[in-house]
Each structure stands twice: as C-alpha cells, then as structure tokens.
C-alpha positions as CSV (number, residue, x, y, z in Angstrom):
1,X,95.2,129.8,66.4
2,X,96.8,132.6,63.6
3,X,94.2,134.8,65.5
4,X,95.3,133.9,68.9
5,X,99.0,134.4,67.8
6,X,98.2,137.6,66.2
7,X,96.7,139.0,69.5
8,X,98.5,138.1,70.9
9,X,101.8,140.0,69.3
10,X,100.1,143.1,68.1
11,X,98.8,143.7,71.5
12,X,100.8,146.6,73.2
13,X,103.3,145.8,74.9
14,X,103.2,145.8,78.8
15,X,106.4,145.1,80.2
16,X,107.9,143.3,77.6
17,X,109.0,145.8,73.9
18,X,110.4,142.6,72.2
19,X,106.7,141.3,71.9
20,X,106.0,144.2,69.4
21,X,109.0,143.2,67.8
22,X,107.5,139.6,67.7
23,X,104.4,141.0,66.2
24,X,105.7,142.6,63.1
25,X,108.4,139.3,63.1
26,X,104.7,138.0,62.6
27,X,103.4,139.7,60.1
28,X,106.4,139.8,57.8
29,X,107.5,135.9,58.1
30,X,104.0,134.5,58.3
31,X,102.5,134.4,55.1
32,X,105.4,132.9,53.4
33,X,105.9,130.6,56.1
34,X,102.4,129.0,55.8
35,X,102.7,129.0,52.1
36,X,106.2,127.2,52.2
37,X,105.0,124.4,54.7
38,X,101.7,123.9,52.3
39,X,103.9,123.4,49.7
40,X,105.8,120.5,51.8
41,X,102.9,119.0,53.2
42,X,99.9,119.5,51.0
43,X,97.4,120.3,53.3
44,X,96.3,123.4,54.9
45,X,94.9,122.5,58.3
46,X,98.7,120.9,59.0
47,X,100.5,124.3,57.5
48,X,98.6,126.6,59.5
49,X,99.2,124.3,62.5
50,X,102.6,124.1,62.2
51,X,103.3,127.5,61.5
52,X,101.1,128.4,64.5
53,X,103.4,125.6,66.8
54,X,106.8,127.1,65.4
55,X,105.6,130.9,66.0
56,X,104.6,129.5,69.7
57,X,108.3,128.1,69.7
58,X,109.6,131.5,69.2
59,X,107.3,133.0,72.3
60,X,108.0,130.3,74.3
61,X,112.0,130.9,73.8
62,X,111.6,134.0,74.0
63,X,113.8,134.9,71.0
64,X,114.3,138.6,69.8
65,X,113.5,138.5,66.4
66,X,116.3,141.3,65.7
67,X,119.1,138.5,66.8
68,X,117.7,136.6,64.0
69,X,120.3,136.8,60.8
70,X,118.1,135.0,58.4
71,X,114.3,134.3,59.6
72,X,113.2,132.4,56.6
73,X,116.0,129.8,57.6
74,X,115.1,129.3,60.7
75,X,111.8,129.6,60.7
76,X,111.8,126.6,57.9
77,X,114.0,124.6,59.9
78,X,111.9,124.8,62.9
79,X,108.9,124.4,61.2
80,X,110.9,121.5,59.1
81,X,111.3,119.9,62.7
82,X,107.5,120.2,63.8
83,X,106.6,118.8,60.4
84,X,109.0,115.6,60.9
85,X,107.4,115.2,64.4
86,X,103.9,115.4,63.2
87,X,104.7,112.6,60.6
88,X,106.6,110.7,63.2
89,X,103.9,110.8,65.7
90,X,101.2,109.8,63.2
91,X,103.6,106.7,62.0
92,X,103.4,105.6,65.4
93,X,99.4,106.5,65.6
94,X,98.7,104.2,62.7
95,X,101.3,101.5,63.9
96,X,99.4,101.6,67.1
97,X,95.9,101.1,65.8
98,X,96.8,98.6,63.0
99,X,97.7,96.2,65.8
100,X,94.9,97.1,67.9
101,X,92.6,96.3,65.4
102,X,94.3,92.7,65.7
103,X,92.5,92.2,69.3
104,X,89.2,90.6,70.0
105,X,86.9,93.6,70.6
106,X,86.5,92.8,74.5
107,X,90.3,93.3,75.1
108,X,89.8,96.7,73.1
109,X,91.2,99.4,75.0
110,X,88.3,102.8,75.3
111,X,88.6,105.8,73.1
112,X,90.5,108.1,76.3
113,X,92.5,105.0,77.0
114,X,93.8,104.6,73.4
115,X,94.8,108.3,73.3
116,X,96.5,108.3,76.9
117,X,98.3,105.1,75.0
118,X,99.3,106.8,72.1
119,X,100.8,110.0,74.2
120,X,102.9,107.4,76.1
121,X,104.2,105.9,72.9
122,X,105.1,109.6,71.5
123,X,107.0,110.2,74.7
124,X,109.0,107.1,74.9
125,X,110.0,107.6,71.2
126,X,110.5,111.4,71.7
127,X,113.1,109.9,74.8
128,X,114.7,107.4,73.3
129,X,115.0,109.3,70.1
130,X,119.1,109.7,69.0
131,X,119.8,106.1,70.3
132,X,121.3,103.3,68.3
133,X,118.4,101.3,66.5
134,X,119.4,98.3,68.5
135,X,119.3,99.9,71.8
136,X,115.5,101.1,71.3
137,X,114.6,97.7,69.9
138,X,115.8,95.9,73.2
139,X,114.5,98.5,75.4
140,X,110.8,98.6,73.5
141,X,111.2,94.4,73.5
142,X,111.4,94.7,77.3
143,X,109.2,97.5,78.2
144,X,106.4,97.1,75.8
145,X,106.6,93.2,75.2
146,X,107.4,92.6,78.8
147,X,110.4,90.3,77.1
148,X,113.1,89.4,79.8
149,X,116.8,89.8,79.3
150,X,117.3,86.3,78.1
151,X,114.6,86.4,75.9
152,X,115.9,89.8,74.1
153,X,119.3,88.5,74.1
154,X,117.9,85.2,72.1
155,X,115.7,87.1,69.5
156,X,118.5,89.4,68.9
157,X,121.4,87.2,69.0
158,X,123.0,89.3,71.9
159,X,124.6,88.8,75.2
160,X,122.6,89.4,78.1
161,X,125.3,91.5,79.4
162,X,124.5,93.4,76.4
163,X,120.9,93.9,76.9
164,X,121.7,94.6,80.4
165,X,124.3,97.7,79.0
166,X,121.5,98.7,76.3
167,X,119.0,98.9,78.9
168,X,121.4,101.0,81.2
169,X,121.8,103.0,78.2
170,X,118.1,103.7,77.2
171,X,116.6,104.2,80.7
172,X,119.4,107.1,81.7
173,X,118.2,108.5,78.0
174,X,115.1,108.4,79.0
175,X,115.9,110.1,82.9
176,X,117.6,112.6,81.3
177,X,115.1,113.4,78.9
178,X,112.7,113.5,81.8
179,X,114.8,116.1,83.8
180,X,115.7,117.9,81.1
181,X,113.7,121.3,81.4
C-alpha cells in the first residue's frame, strides 16, 4: 500500500500541483507517523495500514497540505480515529463469532455470509454511533433480536411510547447517516 501511496504522490502532476505537494507531505510526515501509531498499537501490519488509510484520507479530501498548521496533530488524530475504528470493528468481529460459535453447526452461517454479516454490523454501529446507549440498545433489541415494542419496553423498564420515540430517533440517525455523502 506505502508503495501504491508513494506513486502515487511523487508521480508528476497532470492537472492537479497540490498532488506534488501531497507527495513531499508524504515523505516528510510518513515515517514518524508509522512509527508513532506502532508505538500505540504494537504491531506493524496495523501501523502501516493505518497510516496508509489516514494518508488516503488526505487524497480523498483533497486537503492542501500547505493549509495544514501542525501536520503531526492532525495526522495523529486522524490516524487516532482509524485506530479506534479498527478496534471497534474488531470488538464487534469477536462479539460476533463468540456467539456464532454458540449455534449447532447446521444453522452456521458460510464463510462469505459471516463476513457480509459482520460489514452490516460495522455499518449499523458506524450509524447509530453518537446516540444515547439506551437508544441503540432498543433499536439493536428490535432490529437484531426481532424483539417488539412491548417486549423492549418490558426488558428495559420503558414506555412503549418510549421505544416508539427511541426508534424514531435511531432510524432518522441511521437515514441520515445513509444520505450523508
């Protein structure tokens, strides 16, 4: 991928001079970068991934690296944000096949299926990320346990007007996050 990258941004430019700029952003920020995240996460294959993922960030956005008052800080805090995510996503992984393993073998869902599974799950908790702990627990009761209102509204000790308004809540969180570009 650090090859890709680096191609990638010492390339000359063809329309674009800010992707020069990128490339030496690159070659200044990168080494220090990786060995900052390898410090945080103690492994090398996740550093030089998330380094890769938060220079792609900075392509993607197309950023110019000269509006940039102090790189190091904001390449460590996007990089801070990927690393979160990664450990997020792999809470959620592991939470995922624990209670697989609980099913009889037959009900077993296949290797693609358990991946396309464990996407979803990253994107509902990517959606409903930021609301209040009780609204994702009665929205994740309802659409993952297939729990109805009354139900929710007994094992939490709520209203069902209440699930009803936290269910309003977490499916427009989870529209907006779908329409959001």
């Amino acid at each position: 991928m650090r090859e890709i990258l680096t191609n990638i941004w010492k390339s000359p430019p063809v329309h674009s001079p800010p992707s020069s700029k990128l490339g030496f952003f690159f070659s200044d920020h990168h080494r220090w970068l990786l060995q900052h995240i390898n410090r945080q996460v103690h492994n090398h294959a996740d550093a030089e991934d998330t380094v890769a993922d938060t220079f792609c960030q900075l392509l993607v956005a197309r950023v110019d690296p000269d509006s940039i008052e102090q790189p190091r800080a904001y390449l460590s805090t996007i990089a801070r944000r990927l690393v979160f995510d990664r450990h997020r996503r792999r809470k959620l992984e592991l939470a995922y096949l624990e209670r697989l393993s609980t099913l009889p073998e037959a009900l077993a869902p296949s290797p693609e299926e358990q991946l396309q599974l464990i996407e979803a799950l990253v994107a509902i908790d990517r959606a409903i990320d930021g609301l209040p702990l009780i609204v994702k627990t009665t929205f994740l009761y309802s659409q993952l346990d297939g729990l109805s209102y009354v139900a929710i509204a007994q094992k939490l000790g709520l209203s069902e007007r209440t699930v009803s308004r936290y269910m309003k809540q977490a499916l427009l969180q989870c529209y907006l996050c779908e329409v959001a570009p």
